[in-house]
Each structure stands twice: as C-alpha cells, then as structure tokens.
Backbone as ProteinMPNN parsed JSONL, in Angstrom:
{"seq_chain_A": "XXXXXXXXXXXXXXXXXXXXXXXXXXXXXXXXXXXXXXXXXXXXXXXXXXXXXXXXXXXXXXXXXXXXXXXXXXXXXXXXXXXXXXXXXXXXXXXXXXXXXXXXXXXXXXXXXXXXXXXXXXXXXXXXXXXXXXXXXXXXXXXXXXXXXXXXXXXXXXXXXXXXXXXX", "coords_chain_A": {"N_chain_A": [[5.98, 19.6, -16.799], [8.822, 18.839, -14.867], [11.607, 16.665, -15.82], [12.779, 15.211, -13.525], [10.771, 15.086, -11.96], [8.625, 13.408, -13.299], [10.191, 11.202, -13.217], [10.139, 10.245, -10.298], [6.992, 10.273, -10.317], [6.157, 8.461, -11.922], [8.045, 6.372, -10.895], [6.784, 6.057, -8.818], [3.946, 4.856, -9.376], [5.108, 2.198, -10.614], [5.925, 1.393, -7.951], [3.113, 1.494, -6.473], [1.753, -0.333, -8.564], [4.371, -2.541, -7.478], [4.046, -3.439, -4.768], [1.024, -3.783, -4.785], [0.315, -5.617, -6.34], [2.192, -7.534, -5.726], [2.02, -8.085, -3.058], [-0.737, -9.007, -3.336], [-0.437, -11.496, -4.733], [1.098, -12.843, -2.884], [-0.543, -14.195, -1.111], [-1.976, -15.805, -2.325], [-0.015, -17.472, -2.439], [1.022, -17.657, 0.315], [-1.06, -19.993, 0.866], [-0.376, -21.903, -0.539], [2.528, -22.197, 0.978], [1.435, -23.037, 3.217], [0.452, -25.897, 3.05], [3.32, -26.602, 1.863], [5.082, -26.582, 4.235], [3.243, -28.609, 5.787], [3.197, -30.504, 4.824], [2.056, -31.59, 2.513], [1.627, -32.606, -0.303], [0.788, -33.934, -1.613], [-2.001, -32.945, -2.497], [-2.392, -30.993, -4.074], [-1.4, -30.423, -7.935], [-0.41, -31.523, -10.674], [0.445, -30.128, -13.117], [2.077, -29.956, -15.38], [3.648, -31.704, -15.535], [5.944, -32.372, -13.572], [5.397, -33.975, -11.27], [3.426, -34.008, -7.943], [5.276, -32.577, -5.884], [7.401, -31.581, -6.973], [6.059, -29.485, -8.111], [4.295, -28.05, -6.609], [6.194, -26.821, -4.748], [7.606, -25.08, -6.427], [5.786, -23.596, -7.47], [4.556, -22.36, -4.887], [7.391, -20.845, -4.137], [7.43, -19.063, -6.681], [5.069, -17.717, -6.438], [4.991, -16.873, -3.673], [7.466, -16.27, -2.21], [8.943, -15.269, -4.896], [6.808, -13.124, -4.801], [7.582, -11.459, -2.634], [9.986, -10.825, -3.083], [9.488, -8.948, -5.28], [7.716, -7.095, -4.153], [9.083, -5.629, -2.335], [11.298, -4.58, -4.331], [13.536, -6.375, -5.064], [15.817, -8.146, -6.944], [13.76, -7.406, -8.931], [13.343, -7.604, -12.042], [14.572, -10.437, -12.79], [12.874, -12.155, -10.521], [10.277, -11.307, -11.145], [10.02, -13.183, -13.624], [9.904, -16.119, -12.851], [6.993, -15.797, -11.918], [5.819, -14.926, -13.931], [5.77, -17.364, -15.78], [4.809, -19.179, -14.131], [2.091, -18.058, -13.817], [1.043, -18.48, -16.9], [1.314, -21.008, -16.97], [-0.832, -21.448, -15.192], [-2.97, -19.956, -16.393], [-3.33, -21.468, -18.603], [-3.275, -23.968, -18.735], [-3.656, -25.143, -15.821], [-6.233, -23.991, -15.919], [-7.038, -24.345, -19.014], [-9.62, -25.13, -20.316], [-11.522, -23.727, -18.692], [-12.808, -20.316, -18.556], [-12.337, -16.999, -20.032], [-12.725, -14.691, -18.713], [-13.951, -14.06, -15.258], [-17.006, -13.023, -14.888], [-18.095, -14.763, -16.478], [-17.584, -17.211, -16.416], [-18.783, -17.302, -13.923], [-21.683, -16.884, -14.965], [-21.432, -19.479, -16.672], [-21.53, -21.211, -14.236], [-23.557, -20.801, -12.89], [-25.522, -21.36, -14.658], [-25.3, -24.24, -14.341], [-23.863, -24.563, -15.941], [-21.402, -25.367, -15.729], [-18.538, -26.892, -13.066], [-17.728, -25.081, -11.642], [-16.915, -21.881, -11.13], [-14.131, -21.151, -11.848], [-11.37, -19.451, -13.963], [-9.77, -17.599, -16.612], [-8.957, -15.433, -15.897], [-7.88, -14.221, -13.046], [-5.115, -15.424, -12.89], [-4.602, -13.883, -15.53], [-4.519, -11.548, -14.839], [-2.498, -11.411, -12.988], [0.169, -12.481, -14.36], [0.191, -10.499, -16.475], [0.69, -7.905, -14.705], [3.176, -8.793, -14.104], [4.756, -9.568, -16.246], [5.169, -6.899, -17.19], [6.474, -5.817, -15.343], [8.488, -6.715, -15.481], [9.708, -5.543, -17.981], [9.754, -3.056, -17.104], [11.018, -3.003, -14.901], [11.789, -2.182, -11.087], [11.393, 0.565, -10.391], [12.28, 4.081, -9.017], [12.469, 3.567, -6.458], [13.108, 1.423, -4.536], [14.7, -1.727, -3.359], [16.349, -2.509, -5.371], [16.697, -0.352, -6.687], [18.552, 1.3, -5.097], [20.847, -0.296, -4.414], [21.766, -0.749, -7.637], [22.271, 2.466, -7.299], [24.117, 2.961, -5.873], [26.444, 1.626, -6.861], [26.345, 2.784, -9.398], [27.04, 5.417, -8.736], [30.014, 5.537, -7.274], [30.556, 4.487, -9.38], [30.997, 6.61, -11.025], [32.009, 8.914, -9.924], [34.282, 9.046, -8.8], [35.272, 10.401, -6.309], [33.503, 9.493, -3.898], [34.137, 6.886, -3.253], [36.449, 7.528, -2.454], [38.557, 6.886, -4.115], [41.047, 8.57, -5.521], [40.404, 11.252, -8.043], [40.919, 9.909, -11.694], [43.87, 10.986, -13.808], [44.324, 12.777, -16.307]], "CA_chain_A": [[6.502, 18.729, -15.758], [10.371, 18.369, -15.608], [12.261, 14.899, -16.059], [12.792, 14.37, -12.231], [9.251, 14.911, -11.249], [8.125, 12.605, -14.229], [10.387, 9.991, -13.177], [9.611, 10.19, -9.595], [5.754, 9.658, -10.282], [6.446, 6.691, -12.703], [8.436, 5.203, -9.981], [5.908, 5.837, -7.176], [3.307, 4.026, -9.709], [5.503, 1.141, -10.021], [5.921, 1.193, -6.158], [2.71, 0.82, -6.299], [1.999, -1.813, -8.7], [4.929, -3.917, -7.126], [3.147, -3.775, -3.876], [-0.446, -4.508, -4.707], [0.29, -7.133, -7.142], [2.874, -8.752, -5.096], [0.846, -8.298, -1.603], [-2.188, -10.183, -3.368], [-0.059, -12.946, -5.388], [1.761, -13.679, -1.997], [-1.534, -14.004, -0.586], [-2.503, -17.003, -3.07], [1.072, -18.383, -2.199], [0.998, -18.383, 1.533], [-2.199, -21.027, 1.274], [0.555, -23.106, -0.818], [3.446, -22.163, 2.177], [0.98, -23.951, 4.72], [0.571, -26.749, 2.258], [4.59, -27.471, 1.677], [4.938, -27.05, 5.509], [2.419, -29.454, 6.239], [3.811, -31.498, 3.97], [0.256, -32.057, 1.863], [2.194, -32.366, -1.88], [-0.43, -34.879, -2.805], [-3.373, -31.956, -2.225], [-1.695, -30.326, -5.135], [-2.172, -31.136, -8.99], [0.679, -31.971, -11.558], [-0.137, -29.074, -14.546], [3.226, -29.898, -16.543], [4.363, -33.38, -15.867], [6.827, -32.635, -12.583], [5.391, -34.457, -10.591], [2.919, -32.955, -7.189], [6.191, -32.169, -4.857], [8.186, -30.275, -7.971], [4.976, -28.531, -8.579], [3.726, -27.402, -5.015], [7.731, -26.31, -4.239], [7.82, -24.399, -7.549], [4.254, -22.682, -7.512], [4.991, -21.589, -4.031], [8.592, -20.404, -4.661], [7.235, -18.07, -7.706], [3.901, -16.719, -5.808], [5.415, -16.31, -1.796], [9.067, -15.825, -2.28], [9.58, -13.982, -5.696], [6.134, -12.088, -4.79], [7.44, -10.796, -1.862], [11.044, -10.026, -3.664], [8.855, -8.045, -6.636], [7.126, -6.45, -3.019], [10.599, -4.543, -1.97], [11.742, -4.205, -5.818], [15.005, -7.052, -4.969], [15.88, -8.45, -7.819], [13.356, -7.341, -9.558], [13.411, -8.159, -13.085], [14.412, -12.133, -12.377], [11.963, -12.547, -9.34], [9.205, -11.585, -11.7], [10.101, -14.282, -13.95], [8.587, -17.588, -12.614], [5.857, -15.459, -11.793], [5.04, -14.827, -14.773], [5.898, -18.415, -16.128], [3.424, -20.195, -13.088], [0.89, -17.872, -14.466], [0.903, -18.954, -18.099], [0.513, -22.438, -16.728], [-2.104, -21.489, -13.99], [-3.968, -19.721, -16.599], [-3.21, -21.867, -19.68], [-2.851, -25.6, -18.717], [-4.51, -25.38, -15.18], [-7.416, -23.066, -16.631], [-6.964, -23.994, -20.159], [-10.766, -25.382, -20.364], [-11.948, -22.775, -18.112], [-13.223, -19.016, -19.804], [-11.834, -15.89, -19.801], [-13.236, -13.89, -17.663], [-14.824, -14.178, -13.95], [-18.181, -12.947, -15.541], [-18.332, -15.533, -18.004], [-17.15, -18.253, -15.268], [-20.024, -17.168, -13.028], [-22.418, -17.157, -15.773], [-21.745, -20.84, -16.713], [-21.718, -21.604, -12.974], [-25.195, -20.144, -12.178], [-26.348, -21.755, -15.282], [-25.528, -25.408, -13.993], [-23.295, -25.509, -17.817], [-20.072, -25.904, -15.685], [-19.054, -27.203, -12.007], [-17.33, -24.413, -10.579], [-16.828, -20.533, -11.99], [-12.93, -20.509, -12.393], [-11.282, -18.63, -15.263], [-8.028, -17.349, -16.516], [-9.011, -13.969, -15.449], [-7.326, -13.895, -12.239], [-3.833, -15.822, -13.494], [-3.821, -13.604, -16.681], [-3.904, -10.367, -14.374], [-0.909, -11.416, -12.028], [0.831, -12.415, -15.053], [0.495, -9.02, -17.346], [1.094, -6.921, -14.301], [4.349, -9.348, -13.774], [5.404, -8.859, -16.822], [5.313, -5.26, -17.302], [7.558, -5.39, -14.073], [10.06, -7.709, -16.424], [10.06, -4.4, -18.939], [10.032, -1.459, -16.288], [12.046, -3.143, -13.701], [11.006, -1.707, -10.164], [11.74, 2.157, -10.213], [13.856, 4.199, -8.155], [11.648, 3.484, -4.442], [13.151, -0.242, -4.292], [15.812, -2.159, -3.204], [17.349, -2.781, -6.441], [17.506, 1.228, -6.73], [19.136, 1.512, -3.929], [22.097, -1.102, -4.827], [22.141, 0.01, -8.192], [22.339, 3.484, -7.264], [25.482, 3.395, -4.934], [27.434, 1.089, -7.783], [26.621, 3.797, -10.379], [27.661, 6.883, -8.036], [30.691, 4.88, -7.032], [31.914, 4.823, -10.532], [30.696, 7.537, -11.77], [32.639, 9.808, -9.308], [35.663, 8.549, -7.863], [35.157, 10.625, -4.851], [32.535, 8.57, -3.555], [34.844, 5.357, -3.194], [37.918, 7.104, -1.438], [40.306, 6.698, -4.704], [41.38, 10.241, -6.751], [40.251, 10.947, -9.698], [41.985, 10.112, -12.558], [44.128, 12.341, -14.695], [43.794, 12.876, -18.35]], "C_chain_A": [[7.941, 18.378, -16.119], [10.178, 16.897, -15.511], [12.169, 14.355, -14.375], [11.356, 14.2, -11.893], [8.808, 14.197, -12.077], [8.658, 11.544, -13.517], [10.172, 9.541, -11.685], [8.039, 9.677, -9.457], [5.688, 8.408, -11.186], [7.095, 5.651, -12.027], [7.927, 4.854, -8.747], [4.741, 4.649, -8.318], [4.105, 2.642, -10.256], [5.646, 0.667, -8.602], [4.586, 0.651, -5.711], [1.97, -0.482, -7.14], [3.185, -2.801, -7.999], [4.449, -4.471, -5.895], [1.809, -4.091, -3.64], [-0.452, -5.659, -5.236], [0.687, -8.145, -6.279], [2.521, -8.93, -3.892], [-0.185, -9.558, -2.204], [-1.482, -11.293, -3.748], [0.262, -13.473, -3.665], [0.694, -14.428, -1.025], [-1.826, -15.669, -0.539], [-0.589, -18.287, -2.38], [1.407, -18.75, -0.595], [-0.177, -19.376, 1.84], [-0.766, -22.478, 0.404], [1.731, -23.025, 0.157], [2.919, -23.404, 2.674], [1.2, -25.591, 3.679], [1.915, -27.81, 2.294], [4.777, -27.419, 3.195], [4.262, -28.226, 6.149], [2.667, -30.77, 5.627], [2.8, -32.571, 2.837], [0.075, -31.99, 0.007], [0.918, -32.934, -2.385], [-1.446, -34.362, -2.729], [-3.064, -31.316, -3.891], [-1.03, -30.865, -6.532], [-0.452, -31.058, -9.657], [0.372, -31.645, -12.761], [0.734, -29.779, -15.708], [4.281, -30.962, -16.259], [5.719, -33.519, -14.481], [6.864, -32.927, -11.242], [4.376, -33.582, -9.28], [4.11, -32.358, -6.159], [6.57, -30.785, -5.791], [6.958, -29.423, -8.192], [4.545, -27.328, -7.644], [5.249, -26.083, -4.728], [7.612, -25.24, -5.206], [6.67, -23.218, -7.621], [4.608, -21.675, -6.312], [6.253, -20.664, -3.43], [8.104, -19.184, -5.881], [5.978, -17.29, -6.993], [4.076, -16.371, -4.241], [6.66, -15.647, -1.783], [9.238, -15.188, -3.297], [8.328, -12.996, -5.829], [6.782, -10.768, -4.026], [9.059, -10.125, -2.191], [10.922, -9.002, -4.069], [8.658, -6.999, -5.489], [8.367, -5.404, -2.605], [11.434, -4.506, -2.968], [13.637, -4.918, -4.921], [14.906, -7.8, -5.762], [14.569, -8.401, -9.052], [12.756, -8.358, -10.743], [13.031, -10.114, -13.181], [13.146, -12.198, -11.099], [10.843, -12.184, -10.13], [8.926, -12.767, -12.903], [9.431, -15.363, -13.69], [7.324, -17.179, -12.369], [4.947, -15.892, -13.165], [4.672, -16.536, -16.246], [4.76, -19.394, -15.108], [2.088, -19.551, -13.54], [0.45, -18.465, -14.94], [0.403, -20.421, -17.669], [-0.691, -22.548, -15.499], [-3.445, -21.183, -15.505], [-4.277, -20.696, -18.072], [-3.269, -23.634, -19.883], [-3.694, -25.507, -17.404], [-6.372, -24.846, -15.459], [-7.758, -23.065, -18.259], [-8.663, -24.094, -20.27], [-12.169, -24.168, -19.558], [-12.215, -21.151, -18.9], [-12.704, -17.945, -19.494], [-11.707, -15.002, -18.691], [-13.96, -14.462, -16.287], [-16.318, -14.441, -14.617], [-18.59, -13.93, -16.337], [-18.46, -17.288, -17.208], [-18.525, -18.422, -14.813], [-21.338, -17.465, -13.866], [-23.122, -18.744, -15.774], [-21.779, -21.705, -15.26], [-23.482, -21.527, -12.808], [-25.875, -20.765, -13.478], [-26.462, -23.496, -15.139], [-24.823, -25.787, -15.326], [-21.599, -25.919, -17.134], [-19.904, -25.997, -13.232], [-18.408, -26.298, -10.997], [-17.158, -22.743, -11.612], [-15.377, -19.882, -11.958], [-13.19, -20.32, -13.57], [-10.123, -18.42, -15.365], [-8.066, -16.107, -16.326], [-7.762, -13.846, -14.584], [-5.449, -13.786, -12.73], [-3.588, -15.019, -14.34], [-3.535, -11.429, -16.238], [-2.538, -10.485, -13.947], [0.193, -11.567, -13.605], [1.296, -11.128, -16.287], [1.0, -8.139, -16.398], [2.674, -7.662, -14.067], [5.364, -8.857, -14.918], [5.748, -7.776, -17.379], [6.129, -5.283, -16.12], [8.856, -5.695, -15.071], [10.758, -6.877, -17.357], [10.544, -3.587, -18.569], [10.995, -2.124, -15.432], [11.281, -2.459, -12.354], [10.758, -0.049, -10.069], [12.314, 2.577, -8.845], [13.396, 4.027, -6.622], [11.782, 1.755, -4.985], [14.565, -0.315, -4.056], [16.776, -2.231, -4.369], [17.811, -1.527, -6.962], [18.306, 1.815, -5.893], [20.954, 0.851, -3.805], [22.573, -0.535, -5.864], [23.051, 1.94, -8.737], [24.111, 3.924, -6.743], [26.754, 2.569, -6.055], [27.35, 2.033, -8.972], [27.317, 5.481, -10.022], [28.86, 6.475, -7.804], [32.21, 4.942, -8.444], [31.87, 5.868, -11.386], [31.172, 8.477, -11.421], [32.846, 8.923, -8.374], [35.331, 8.836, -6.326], [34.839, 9.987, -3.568], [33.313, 7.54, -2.987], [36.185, 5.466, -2.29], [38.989, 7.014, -2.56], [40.325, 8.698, -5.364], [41.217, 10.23, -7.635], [40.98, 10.779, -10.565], [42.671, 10.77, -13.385], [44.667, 12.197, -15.955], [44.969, 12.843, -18.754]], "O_chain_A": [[8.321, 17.849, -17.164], [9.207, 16.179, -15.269], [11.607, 13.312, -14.042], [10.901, 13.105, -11.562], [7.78, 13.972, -11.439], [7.814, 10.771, -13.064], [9.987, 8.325, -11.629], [7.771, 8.802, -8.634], [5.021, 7.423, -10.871], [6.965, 4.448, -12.251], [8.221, 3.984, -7.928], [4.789, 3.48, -7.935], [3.241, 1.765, -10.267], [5.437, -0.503, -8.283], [4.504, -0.276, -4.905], [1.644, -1.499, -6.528], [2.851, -3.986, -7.985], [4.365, -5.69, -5.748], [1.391, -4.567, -2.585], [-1.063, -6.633, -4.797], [0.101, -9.191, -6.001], [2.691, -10.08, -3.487], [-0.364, -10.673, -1.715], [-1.818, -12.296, -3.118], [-0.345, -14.461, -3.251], [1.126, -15.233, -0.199], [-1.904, -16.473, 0.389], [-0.412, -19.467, -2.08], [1.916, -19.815, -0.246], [-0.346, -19.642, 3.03], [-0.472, -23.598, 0.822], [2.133, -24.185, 0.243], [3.488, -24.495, 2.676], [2.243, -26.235, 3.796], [1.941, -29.017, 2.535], [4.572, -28.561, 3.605], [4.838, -28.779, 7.087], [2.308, -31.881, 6.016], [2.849, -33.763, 2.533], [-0.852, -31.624, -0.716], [0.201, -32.53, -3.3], [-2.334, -35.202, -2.879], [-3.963, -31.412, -4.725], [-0.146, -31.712, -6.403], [0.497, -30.561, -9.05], [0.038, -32.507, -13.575], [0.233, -30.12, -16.779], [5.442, -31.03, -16.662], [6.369, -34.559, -14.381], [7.639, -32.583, -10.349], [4.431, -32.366, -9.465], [3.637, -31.429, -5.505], [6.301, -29.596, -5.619], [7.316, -28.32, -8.606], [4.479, -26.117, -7.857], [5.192, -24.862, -4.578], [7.476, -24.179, -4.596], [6.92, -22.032, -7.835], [4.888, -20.492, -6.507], [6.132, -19.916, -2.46], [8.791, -18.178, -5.704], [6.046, -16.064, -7.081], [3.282, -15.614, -3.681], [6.806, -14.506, -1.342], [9.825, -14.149, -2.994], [8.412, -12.107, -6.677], [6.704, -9.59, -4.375], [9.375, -9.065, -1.653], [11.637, -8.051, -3.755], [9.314, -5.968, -5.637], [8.131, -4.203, -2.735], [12.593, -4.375, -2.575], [14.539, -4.24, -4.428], [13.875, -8.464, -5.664], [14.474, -9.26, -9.929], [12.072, -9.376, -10.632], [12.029, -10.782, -13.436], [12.231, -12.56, -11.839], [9.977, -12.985, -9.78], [7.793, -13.209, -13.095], [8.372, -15.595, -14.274], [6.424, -18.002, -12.534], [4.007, -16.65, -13.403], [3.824, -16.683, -17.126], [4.008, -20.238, -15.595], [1.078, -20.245, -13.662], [-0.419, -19.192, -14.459], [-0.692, -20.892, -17.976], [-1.246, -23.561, -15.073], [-4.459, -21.859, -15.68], [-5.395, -20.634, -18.583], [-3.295, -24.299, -20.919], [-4.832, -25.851, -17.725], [-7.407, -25.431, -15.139], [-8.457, -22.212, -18.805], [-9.151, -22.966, -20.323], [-13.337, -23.971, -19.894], [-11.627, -21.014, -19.973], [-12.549, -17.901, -18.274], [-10.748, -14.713, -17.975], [-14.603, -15.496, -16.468], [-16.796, -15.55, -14.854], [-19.66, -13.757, -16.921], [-19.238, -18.207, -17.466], [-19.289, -19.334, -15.13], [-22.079, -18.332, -13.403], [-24.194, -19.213, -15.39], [-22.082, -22.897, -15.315], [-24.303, -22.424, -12.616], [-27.096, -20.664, -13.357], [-27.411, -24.098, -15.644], [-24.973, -26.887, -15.857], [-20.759, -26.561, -17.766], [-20.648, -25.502, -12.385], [-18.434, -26.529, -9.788], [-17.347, -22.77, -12.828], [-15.169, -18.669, -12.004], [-14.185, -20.568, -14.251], [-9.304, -18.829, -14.542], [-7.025, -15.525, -16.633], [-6.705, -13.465, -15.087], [-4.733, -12.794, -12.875], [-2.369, -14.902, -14.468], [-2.913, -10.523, -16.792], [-1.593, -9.838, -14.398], [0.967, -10.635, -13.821], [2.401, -10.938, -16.794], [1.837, -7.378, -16.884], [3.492, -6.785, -13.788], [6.348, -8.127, -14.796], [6.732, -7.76, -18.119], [6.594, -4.145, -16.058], [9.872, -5.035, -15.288], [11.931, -7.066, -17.679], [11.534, -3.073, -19.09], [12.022, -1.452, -15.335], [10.1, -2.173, -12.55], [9.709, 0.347, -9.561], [12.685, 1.877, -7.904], [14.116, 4.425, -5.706], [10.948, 1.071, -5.578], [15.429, 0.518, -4.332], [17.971, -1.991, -4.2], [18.893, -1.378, -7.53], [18.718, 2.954, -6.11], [21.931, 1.388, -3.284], [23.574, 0.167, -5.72], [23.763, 2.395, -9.632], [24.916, 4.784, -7.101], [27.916, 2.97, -5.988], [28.393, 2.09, -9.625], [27.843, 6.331, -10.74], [29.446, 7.419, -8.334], [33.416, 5.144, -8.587], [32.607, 6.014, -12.361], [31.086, 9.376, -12.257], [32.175, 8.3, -7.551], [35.169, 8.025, -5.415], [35.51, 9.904, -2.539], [32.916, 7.343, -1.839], [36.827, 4.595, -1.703], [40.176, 7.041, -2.236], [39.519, 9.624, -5.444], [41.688, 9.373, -8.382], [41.984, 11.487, -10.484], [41.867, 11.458, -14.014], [45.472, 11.362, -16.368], [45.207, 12.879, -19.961]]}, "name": "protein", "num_of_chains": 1, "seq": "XXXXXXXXXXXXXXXXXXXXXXXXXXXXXXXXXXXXXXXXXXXXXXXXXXXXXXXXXXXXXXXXXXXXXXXXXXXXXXXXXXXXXXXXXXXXXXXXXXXXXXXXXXXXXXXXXXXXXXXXXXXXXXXXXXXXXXXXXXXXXXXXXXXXXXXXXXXXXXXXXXXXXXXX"}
C-alpha cells in the first residue's frame, strides 16, 4: 500500500471517528442547549465549584459547539480540548462514586446496592476518543485541511499566490 493511499484511509477513519463521536456528544449537549435557552441553570449541578450558570454555559459550549466543530474537523485540535476536560469532570467528579463500566452500573442497579446504574463508561469513551483527536488532529477530509492546505501550497509555490518565484 503506497503513502497516499495509507494516508487517505487514516484520514477517512478519522472522518469517521470525528463524526460519530461528535454526532453522539452533540446529542448529550443539545438536551443542555434547551436547558440554557430555557433558562433552567438551577436544573443543572455545580461539579467544580463555578457555580450552576458557569457550569451549564461551559458543559454545553464543550459538548454542542466544540462537538459540532470536532464534526467538520474546524479547529480541530483546540475544539477537542474542553471536551475532553468536561469529560474528566463528568466522569471523575460527577461519576467519581459511580463504577466503571455500564455492566457493573446495571448490576448494582438490578441488585437494589445503588439508586440508579450510571458509570464513567460513557464520559471515559467521549473523552479517549477526544483525545486521540488532540494527537491526530482531524485528517485531510476536514475543514482545517482545507485551510491548512491552501496556506501550505501558497508558500510552498509562489505560483499559487500571483508573486514570481524567487531567484537564487
């Protein structure tokens, strides 16, 4: 397999991790949209001391808006960021008491040992596939390849830009 066709299928499977991940997170973040629309801060818990407004604004800002950035690879890199920071505290401070896994959740649910069958399952997926975006970046089927692309052709051959090349 040459280099282009390698990097072509490594950037279609980022394409599609940035679109399944960031389809489902935005998912969890348009129930917090309706929320700050509605204006229903005090529905919404206070994980890390900033209060339920800074919290709600912030949660839904990292899972609607930099999902749906990650979703058309624009800015990438940064837009997976708070993601992966609202995780850590979804799955670590809102879920700290809570168990690993779903399975394990459900378990102590159905056994009457706990009163609901969260976990840090869910939170500690969005957050590993987030940050593996933060490493790879989006690949070349995204907006940010697309910007990038025309500022590296640009200077990389004069032509491109309209000036003459320069001479040695």
């Amino acid at each position: 397999m040459n280099a282009s066709t390698r990097d072509s299928l490594s950037s279609l499977g980022l394409l599609i991790l940035r679109v399944g991940m960031g389809g489902y997170l935005a998912t969890h973040g348009w129930g917090k949209l309706q929320m700050v629309i509605g204006g229903h801060f005090d529905q919404f818990g206070d994980p890390i001391g900033l209060g339920n407004t800074a919290s709600l604004i912030l949660a839904t800002g990292a899972e609607f808006v930099c999902a749906l950035l990650v979703v058309v690879g624009l800015g990438t890199r940064l837009a997976a960021a708070p993601v992966v920071f609202t995780m850590g505290v979804a799955a670590f401070v809102v879920h700290g008491a809570n168990p690993w896994t779903m399975g394990e959740g459900y378990r102590l649910y159905m056994e009457k040992l706990a009163e609901s069958w969260a976990s840090k399952e869910p939170a500690m997926l969005f957050l590993i596939a987030f940050l593996a975006l933060m490493f790879t970046g989006p690949g070349k089927y995204s907006i940010d390849a697309l910007i990038c692309g025309r500022k590296g052709r640009n200077a990389a051959n004069p032509a491109t830009t309209g000036s003459p090349p320069a001479k040695a």
